[in-house]
C-alpha positions as CSV (number, residue, x, y, z in Angstrom):
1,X,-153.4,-119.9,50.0
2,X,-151.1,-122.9,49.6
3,X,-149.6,-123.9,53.0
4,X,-146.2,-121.9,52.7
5,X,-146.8,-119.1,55.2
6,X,-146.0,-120.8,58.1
7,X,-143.6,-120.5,61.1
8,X,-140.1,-121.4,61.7
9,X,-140.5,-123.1,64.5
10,X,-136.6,-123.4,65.9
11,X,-136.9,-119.6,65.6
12,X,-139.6,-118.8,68.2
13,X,-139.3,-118.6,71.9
14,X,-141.9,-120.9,74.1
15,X,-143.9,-117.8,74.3
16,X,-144.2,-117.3,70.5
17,X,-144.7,-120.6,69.9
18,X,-147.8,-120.9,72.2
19,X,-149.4,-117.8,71.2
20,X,-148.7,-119.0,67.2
21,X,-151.1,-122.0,68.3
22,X,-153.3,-120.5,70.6
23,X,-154.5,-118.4,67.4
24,X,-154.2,-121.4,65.1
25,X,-156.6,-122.8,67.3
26,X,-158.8,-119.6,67.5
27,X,-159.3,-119.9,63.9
28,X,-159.9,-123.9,64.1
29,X,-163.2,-123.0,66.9
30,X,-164.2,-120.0,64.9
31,X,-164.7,-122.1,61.7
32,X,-166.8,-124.5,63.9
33,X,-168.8,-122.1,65.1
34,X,-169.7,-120.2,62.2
35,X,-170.0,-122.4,59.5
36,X,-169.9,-126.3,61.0
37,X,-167.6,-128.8,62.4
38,X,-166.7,-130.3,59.1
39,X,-166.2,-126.8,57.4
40,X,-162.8,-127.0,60.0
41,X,-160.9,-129.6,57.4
42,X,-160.4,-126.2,55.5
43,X,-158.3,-124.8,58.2
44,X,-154.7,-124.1,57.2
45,X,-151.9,-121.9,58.8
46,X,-151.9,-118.9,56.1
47,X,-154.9,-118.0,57.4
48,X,-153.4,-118.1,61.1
49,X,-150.9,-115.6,59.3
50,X,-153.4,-113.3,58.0
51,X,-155.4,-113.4,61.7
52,X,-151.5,-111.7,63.2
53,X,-151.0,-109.9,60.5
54,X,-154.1,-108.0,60.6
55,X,-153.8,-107.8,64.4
56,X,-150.9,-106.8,64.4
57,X,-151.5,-103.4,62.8
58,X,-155.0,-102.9,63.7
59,X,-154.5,-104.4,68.0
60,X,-158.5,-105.2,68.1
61,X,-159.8,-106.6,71.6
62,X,-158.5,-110.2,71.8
63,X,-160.2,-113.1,74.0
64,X,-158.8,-116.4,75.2
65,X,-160.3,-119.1,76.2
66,X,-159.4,-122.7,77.6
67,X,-161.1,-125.8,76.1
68,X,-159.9,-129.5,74.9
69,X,-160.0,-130.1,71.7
70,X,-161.7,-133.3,70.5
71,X,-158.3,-134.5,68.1
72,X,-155.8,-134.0,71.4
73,X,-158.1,-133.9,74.4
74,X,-155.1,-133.4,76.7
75,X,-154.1,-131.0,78.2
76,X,-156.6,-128.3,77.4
77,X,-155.8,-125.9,75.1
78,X,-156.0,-122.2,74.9
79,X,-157.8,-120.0,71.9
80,X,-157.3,-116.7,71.3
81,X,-160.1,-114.9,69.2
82,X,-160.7,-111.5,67.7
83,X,-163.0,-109.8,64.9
84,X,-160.0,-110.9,62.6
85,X,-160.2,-114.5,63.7
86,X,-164.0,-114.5,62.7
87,X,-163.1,-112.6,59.1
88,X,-160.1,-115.2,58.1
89,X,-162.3,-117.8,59.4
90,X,-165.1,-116.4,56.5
91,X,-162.0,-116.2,54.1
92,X,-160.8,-119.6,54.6
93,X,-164.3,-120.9,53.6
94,X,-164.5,-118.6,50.8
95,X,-160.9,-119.6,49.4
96,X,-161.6,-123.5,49.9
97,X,-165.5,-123.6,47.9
98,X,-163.2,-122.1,45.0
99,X,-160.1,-123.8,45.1
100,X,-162.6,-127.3,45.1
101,X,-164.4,-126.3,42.3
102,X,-161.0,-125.2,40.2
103,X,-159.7,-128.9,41.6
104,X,-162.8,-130.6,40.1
105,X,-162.7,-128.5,36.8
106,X,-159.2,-129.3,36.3
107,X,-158.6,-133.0,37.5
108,X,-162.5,-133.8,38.0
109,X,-161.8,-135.0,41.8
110,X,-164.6,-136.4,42.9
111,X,-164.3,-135.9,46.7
112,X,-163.4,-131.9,45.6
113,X,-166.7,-131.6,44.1
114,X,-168.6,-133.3,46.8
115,X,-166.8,-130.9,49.5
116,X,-167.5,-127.7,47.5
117,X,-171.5,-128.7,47.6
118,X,-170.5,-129.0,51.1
119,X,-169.3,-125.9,51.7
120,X,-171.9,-124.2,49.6
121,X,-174.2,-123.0,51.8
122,X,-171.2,-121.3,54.2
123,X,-169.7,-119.7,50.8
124,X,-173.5,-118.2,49.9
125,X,-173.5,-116.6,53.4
126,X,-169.9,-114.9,53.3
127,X,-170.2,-114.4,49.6
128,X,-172.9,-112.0,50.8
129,X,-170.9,-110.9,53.5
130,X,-167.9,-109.5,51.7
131,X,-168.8,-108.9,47.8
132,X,-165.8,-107.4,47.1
133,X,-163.3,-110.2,48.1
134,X,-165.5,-112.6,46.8
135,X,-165.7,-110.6,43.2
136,X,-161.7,-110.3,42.9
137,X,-161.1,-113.9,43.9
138,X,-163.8,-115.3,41.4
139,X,-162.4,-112.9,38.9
140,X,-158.6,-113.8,39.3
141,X,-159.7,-117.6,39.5
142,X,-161.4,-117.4,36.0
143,X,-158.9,-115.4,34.7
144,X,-156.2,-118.1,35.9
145,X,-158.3,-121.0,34.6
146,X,-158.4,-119.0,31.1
147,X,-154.1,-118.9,31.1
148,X,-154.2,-122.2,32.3
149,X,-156.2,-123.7,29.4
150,X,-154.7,-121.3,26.7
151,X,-151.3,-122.3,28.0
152,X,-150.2,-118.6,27.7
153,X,-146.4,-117.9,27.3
154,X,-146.4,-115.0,29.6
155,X,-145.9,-116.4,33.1
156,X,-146.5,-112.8,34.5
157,X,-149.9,-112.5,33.7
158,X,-151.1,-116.2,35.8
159,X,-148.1,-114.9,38.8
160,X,-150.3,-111.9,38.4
161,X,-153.8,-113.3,39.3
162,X,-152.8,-114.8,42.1
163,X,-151.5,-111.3,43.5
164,X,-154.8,-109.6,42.8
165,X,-156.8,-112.2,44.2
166,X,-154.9,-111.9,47.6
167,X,-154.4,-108.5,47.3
168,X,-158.1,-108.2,48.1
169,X,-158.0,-110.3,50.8
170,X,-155.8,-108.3,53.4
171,X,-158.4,-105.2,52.7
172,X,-160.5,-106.3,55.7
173,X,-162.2,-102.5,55.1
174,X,-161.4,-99.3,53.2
175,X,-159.7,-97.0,55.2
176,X,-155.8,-95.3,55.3
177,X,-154.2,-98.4,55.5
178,X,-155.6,-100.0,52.9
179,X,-153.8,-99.0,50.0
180,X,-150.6,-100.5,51.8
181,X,-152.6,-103.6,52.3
182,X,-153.1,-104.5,48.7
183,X,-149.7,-103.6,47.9
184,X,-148.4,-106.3,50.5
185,X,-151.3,-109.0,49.6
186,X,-150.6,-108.8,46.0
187,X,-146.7,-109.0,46.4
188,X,-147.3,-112.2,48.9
189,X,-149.5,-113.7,46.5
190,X,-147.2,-113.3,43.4
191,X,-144.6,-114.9,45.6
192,X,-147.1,-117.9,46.6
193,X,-148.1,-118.6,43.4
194,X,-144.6,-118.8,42.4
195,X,-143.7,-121.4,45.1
196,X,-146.4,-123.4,44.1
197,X,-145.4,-123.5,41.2
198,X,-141.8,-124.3,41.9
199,X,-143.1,-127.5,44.2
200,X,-145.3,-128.5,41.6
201,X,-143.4,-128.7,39.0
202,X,-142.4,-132.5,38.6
203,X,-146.2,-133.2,39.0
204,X,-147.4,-130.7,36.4
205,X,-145.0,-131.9,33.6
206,X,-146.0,-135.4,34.6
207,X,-149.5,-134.6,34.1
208,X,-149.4,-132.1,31.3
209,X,-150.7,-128.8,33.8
210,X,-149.7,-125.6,32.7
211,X,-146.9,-124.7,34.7
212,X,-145.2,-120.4,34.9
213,X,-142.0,-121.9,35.3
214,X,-142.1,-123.3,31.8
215,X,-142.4,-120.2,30.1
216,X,-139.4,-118.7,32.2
217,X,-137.4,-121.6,30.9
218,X,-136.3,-122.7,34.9
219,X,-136.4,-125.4,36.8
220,X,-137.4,-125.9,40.3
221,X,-133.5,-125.8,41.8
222,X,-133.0,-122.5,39.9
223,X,-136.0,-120.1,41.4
224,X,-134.3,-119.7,44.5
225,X,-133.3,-116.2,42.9
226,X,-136.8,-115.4,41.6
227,X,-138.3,-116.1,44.7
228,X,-136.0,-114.2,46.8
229,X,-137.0,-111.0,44.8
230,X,-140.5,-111.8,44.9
231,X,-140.9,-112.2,48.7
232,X,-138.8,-109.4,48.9
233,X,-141.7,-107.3,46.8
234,X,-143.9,-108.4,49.9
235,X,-141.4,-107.9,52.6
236,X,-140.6,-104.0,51.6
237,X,-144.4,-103.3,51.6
238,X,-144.5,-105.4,55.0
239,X,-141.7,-103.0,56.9
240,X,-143.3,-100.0,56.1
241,X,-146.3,-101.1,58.0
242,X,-146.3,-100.0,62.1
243,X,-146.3,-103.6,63.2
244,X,-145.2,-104.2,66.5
245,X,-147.4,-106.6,68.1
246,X,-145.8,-110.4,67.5
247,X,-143.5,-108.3,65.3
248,X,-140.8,-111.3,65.5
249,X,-143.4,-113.9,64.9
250,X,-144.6,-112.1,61.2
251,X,-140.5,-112.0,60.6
252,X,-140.3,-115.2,61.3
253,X,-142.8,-116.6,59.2
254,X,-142.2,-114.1,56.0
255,X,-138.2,-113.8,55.9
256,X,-137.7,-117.7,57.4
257,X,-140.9,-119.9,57.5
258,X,-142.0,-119.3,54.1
259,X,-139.1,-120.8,52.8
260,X,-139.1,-124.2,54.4
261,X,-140.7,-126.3,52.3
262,X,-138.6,-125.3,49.3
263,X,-135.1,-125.9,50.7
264,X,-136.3,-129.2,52.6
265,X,-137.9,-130.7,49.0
266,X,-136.5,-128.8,46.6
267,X,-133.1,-127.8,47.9
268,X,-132.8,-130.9,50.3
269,X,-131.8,-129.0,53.2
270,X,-132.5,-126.2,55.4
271,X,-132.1,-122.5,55.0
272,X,-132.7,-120.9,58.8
273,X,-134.3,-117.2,58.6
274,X,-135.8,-115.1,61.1
């Protein structure tokens, strides 16, 4: 993902707030455990999202623990961990070795390249792991790359990759709710893919990067629109879901957080939410 599912921070009690980090930095130790201190430069706060969202519905055992982190030593800090800490820790890792190697293919960056190799080993192991996230997101990825470089005038069919590729992603495992899932994780990802887009824009006409909102003939300051029905796509599938564990933190960050980076940069001001 691309950094856009995120809390709205002036939304959240002190509570929510310490439980949002607490499983932010969860993820941070899981990634260190299982696949190497370095490996933790990968960690981002969509995958915190996916870690609630998925614990949300399912409730798994959770554990917390108390440690000091190396970065901010004081005071300690508390972790909270579950199975889906240790599966969005794997997808993180999975997500990152690809989006490096697109990042090299595309702008040949060096230090992308040299991280991917990195990662490689940690990728092998998870690749194993789960064969059928790893399949859609290679597939969506080459597919993308193949729009990309063709320059294609549809804009549905790149918006569209990125929804499969996530819609795999919130499957942790067949079973009744996963149906549902993909319908969310597609509908998020179509909308991510779209902001991206939308922040990027400047940068990708500069450089000459294939860019959806060409095709749709819009600039930046004119998605708002777009992206409101698009988020809305995820948010529909999201309230039919029984969520209500941190059921106001997973509003927060879907009808208010998700939007912040586009009205501060794009918008130049803020839009509150949730």
């Amino acid at each position: 993902m691309f950094g856009y599912v995120i809390c709205n921070k002036t939304g959240l009690s002190e509570e929510e707030l310490a439980r949002y980090r607490s499983v932010y930095c969860g993820l941070c130790r899981c990634i260190g455990e299982r696949h190497g201190q370095l490996q933790r430069m990968s960690l981002n706060y969509d995958m915190t999202f996916l870690v609630l969202f998925l614990s949300s519905l399912y409730e798994p055992r959770e554990a917390e623990k108390e440690f000091r982190c190396a970065l901010h030593p004081y005071p300690k800090k508390k972790a909270l961990e579950n199975k889906f800490t240790e599966y969005a820790a794997d997808m993180t890792v999975m997500l990152t070795y690809y989006k490096c190697l697109d990042d090299w293919q595309d702008e040949h960056k060096r230090t992308k390249y040299q991280y991917a190799k990195h990662l490689e080993d940690s990728f092998q192991k998870v690749k194993e792991q789960y064969p059928r996230q790893s399949r859609m997101v290679e597939e969506s990825i080459a597919q993308l790359a193949e729009i990309e470089k063709s320059r294609q005038s549809v804009p549905d069919n790149a918006v569209n990759c990125s929804g499969k590729m996530l819609s795999e992603l919130f499957v942790y495992e067949e079973d009744f709710w996963s149906n549902s899932l993909r319908r969310f994780g597609y509908e998020l990802g179509r909308f991510i893919y779209l902001m991206d887009a939308a922040m990027d824009y400047k940068k990708d006409i500069k450089n000459r990067n294939y860019n959806p909102l060409v095709g749709m003939g819009k600039k930046p300051e004119e998605m708002e629109e777009t992206l409101t029905q698009a988020i809305g796509n995820a948010t529909h599938q999201f309230e039919k879901l029984p969520l209500i564990q941190d059921e106001h933190l997973l509003r927060n960050i879907l009808y208010g957080g998700v939007w912040q980076q586009y009205y501060a940069k794009i918008l130049g001001k803020e839009k509150s939410h949730g």
